[in-house]
C-alpha positions in Angstrom: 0.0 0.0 0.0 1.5 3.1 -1.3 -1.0 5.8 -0.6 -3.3 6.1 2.7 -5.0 9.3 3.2 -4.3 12.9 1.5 -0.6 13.1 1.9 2.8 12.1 1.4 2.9 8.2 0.1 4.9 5.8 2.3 6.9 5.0 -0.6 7.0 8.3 -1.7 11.0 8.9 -0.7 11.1 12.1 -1.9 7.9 12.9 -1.0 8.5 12.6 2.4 11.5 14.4 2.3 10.0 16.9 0.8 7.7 17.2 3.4 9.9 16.6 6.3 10.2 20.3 6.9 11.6 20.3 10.7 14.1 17.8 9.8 12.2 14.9 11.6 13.9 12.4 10.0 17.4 12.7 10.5 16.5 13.4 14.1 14.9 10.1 15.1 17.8 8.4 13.2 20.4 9.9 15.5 19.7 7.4 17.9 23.2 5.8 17.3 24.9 8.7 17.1 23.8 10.3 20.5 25.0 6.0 22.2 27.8 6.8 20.6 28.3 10.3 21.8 28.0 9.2 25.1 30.4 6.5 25.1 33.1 8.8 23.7 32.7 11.5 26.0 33.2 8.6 29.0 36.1 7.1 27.5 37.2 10.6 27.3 37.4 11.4 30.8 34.4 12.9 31.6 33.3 11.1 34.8 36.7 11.0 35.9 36.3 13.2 39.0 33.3 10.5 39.8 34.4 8.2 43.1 34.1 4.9 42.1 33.5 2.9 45.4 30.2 1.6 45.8 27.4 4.0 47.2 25.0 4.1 49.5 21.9 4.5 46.8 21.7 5.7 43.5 18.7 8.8 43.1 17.5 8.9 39.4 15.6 12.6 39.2 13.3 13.0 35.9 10.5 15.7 35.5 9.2 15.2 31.9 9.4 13.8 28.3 12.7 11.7 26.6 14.5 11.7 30.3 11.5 10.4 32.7 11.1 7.6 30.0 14.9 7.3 30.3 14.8 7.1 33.8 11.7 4.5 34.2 13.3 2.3 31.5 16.7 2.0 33.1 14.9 1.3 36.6 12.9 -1.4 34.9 15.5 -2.8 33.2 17.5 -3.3 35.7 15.6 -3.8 38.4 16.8 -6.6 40.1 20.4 -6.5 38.7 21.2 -3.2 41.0 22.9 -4.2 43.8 22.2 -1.0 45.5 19.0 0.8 46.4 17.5 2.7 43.5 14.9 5.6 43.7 13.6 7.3 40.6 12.2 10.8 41.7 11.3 13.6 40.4 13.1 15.8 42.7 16.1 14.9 45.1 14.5 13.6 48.3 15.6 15.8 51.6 17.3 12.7 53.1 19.7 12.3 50.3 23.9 12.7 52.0 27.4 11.9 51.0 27.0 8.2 50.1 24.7 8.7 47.8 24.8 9.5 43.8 22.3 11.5 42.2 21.8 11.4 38.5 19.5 13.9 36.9 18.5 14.1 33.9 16.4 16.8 31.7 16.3 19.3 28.9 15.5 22.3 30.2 18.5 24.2 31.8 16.2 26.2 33.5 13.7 23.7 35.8 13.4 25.4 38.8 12.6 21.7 40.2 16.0 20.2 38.7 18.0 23.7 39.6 16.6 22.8 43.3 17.4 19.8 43.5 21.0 20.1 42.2 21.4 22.8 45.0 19.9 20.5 47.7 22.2 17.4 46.3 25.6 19.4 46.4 24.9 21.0 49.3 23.9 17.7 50.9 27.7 16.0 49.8 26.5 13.5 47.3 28.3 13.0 44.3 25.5 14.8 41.4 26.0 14.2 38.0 23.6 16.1 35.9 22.4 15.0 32.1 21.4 18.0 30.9 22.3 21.0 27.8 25.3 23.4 29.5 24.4 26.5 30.6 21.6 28.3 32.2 20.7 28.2 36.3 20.8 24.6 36.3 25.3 24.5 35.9 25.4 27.7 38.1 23.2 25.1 40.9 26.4 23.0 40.3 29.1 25.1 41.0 31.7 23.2 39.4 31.0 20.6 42.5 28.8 19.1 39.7 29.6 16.1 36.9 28.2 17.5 33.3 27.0 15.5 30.8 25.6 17.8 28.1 24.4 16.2 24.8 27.0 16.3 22.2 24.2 15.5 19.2 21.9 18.0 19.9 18.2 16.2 18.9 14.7 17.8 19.9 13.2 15.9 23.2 11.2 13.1 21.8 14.1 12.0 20.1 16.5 12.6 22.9 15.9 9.0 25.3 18.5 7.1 23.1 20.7 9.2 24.5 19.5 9.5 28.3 19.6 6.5 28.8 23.5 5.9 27.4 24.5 8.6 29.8 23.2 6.8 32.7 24.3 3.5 31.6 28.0 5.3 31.4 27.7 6.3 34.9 26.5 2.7 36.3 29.5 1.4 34.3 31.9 3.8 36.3 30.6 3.1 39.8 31.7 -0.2 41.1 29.5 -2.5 42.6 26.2 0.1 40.8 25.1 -3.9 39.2 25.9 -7.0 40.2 29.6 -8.1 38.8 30.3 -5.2 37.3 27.9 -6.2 34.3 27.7 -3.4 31.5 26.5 -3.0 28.2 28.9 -2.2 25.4 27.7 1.0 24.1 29.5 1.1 21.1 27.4 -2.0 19.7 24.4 -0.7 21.1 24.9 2.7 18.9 25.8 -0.1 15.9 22.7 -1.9 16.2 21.0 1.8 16.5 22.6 2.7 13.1 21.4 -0.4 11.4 18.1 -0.1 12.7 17.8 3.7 11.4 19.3 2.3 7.6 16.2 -0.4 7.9 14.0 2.7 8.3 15.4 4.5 5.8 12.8 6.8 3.7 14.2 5.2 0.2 13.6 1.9 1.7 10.2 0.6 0.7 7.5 0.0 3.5 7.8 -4.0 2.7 11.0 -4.3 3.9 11.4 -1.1 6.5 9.7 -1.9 10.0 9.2 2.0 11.1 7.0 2.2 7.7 4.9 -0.8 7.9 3.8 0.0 11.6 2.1 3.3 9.9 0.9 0.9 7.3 -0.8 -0.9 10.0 -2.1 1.6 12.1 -3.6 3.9 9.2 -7.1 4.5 9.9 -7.4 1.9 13.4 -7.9 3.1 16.8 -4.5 2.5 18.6 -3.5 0.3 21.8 0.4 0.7 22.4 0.3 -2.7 25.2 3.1 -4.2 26.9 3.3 -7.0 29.3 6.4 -6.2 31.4 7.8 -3.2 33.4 10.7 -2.1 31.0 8.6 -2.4 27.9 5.6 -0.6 29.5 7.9 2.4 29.6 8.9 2.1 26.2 4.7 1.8 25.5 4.5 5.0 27.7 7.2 6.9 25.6 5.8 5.7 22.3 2.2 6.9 23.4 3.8 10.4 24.0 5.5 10.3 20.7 2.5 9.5 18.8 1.3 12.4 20.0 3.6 15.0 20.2 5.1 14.2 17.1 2.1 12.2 14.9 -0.4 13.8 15.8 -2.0 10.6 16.6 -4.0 9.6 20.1 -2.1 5.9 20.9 -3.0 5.3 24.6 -0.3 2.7 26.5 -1.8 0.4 28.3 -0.9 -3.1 30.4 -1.7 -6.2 28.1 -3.5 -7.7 31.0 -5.5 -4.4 30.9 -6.2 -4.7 26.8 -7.4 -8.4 27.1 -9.6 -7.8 29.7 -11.3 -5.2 27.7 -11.0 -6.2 24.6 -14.9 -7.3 24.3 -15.6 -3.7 24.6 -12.7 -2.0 22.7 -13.4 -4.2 19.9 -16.7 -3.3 19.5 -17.2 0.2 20.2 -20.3 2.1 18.7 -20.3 -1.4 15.7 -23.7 -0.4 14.2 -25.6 -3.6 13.6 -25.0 -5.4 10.8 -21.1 -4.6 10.2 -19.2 -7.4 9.6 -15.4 -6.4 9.4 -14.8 -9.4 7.4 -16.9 -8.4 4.7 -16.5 -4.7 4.2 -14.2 -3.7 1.5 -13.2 0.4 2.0 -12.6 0.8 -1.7 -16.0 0.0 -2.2 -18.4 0.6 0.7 -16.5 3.1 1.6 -14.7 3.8 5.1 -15.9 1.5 7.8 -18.7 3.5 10.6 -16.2 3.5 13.5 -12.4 2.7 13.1 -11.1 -1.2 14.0 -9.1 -1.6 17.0 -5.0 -2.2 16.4 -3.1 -3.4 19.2 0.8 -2.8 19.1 2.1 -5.7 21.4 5.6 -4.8 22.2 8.2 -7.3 23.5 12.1 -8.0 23.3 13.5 -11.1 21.7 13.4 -12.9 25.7 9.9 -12.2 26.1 9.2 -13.0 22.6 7.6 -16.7 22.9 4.9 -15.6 25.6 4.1 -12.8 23.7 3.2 -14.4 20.6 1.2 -16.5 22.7 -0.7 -13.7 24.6 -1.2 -12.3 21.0 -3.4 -14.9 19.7 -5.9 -13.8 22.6 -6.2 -10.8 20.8 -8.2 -12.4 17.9 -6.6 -10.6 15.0 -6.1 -7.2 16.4 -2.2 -7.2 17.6 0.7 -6.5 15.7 3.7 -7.9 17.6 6.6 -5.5 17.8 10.1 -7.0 18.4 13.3 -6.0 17.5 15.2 -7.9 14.2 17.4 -10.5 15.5 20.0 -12.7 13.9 19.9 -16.5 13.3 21.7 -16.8 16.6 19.3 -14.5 18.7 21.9 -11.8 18.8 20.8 -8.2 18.1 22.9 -7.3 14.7 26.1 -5.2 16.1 25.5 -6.1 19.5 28.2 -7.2 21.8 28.1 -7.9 25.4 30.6 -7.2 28.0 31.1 -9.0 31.3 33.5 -7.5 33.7 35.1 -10.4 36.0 33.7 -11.0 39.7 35.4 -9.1 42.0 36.6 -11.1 45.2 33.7 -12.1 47.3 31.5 -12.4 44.6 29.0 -15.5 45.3 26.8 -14.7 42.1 26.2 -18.4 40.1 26.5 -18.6 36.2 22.5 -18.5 35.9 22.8 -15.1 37.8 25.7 -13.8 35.5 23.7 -14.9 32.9 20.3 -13.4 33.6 22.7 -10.0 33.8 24.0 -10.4 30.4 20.9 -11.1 29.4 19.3 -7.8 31.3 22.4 -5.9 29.1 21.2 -7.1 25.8 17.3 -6.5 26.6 18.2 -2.5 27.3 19.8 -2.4 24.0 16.5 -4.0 22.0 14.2 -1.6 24.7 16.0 1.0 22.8 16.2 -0.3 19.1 11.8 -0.6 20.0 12.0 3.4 21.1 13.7 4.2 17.8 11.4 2.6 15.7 8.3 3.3 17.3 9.8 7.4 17.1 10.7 7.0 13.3 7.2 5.7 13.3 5.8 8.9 14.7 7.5 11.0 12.0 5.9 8.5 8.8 2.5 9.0 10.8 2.9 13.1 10.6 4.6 13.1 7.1 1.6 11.1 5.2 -0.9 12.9 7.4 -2.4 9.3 8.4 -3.9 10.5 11.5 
């Protein structure tokens, strides 16, 4: 299907191009680039002045957009593989001290919430490391007793979680004993699987073989469910809902999959008149159906795959299963994991170290899902599908 509403065809390169007036495009492909970024500027030095000895509890403040989804993916994520306490705020609690780290994120240099809490962590002795553009009242807060960790690719904020979350990951790498046995993603490869996910959704590639292109093809004229069925994909739901509409114009609520089965009697047959049988209508000849068929987007990583195509089937006919592209092997393309070696006293058993790796890989596809679904967003406004 080439052309959906009034608009921009899907396959359409230039087209789309053409109508990409902000420069949409080339801004949800950065994903990559902003991984990458972020690795760089680590390997560079910039968390050098961070202590490395293992904290008390590690304070994760967010307010809004790209770096609360950030935030609540990296907590779900990694959940159980912390080995300290972890609190995701969105302002530094008042019993926050010397032992503890606080990392917060945001893109506004100016929150007077973030600029507060940066004075209350400093001034409290913990070691503050701030994600956020230089400049403005929220450095000055800092007052050089502060880590920076300004974007070097600059990308507007529903584009920027990529990028969020690699600066956090970079500061859980640098503070030992943050996860168990030192487990850490390789960043690098997660920026290289990134990339190759941006070239699949390439706007020259047609929507047959580019995933970001045949979600739109999907969604076009259905009422939208973005479901998930565990904690870290639920926030990638959440930040996909948000990106639908801030960027597609499009209403996509998020929603538990426990929640969408349960209601799925009544979401599937909202205001049917009598007599419509989906089955049987054909648009191109009776015209657009009375009310618009319910599409579920199931979204799952490559682990959770297996139950979720099972779950699916409950859905009778209304999901469309969202994973990442995998290799043969089950590897992501590009990605490479990296397993520091137990420290003495570690009691962790292979299973454990394991599950870890395994929690390392699953961030990296959480964000390959975010990047599609966001390129997504963009093909919904360019074609004017919504």
């Amino acid at each position: 299907m080439d052309t959906l509403l009034p608009g921009v065809g899907l396959d359409d390169a230039d087209g789309l191009l053409a109508a990409d007036r902000e420069g949409l495009l080339r801004s949800a492909a950065l994903s990559g680039a902003q991984v990458r970024a972020a690795a760089v500027a680590a390997e560079e030095g910039a968390l050098a002045a961070l202590s490395t000895s293992r904290p008390r509890s590690l304070v994760l403040v967010a307010r809004r957009g790209s770096a609360l989804s950030a935030v609540e993916t990296v907590s779900a994520a990694f959940a159980r593989q912390f080995a300290v306490p972890v609190v995701a705020a969105d302002h530094a609690p008042s019993w926050v001290g010397p032992l503890d780290v606080v990392i917060l994120a945001g893109d506004d240099a100016g929150d007077p919430v973030l600029v507060e809490s940066v004075d209350r962590a400093v001034r409290h002795g913990c070691e503050v490391v701030v994600v956020a553009p230089e400049g403005g009242p929220l450095q000055a807060a800092g007052s050089g007793r502060a880590i920076t960790l300004p974007p070097r690719v600059v990308v507007p904020d529903p584009f920027a979680m990529a990028g969020y979350i690699a600066a956090i990951a970079t500061v859980l790498a640098a503070l030992e004993g943050s996860l168990h046995d030192g487990v850490q993603i390789d960043l690098m490869a997660c920026a290289d699987a990134l990339d190759h996910e941006a070239l699949l959704n390439h706007p020259q590639r047609e929507t047959y073989e580019n995933p970001a292109k045949s979600l739109v093809e999907k969604v076009t004229n259905h009422r939208v469910v973005i479901a998930a069925d565990s904690a870290a994909s639920r926030a990638i739901a959440s930040h996909a809902s948000q990106i639908f509409v801030r960027i597609g114009g499009q209403l996509a609520p998020d929603a538990d999959l426990a929640d969408v089965l349960s209601g799925l009697p009544v979401l599937a047959s909202v205001s049917v008149p009598p007599g419509f049988d989906p089955i049987f209508h054909d648009p191109q000849l009776d015209g657009p159906p009375p009310v618009a068929p319910l599409r579920v987007l199931l979204l799952a990583t490559n682990r959770g795959r297996a139950e979720a195509e099972r779950r699916s089937a409950l859905l009778r006919g209304n999901a469309v299963l969202v994973v990442p592209e995998h290799a043969a092997d089950g590897k992501l393309p590009g990605v490479e994991l990296q397993h520091g070696l137990p420290r003495e006293g570690s009691r962790s058993s292979g299973a454990e170290e394991q599950s870890d790796r395994g929690k390392m890989k699953e961030l990296c596809e959480l964000m390959v899902l975010a990047s599609r679904l966001e390129m997504a967003a963009v093909y919904v406004q360019m074609v004017g599908s919504h």
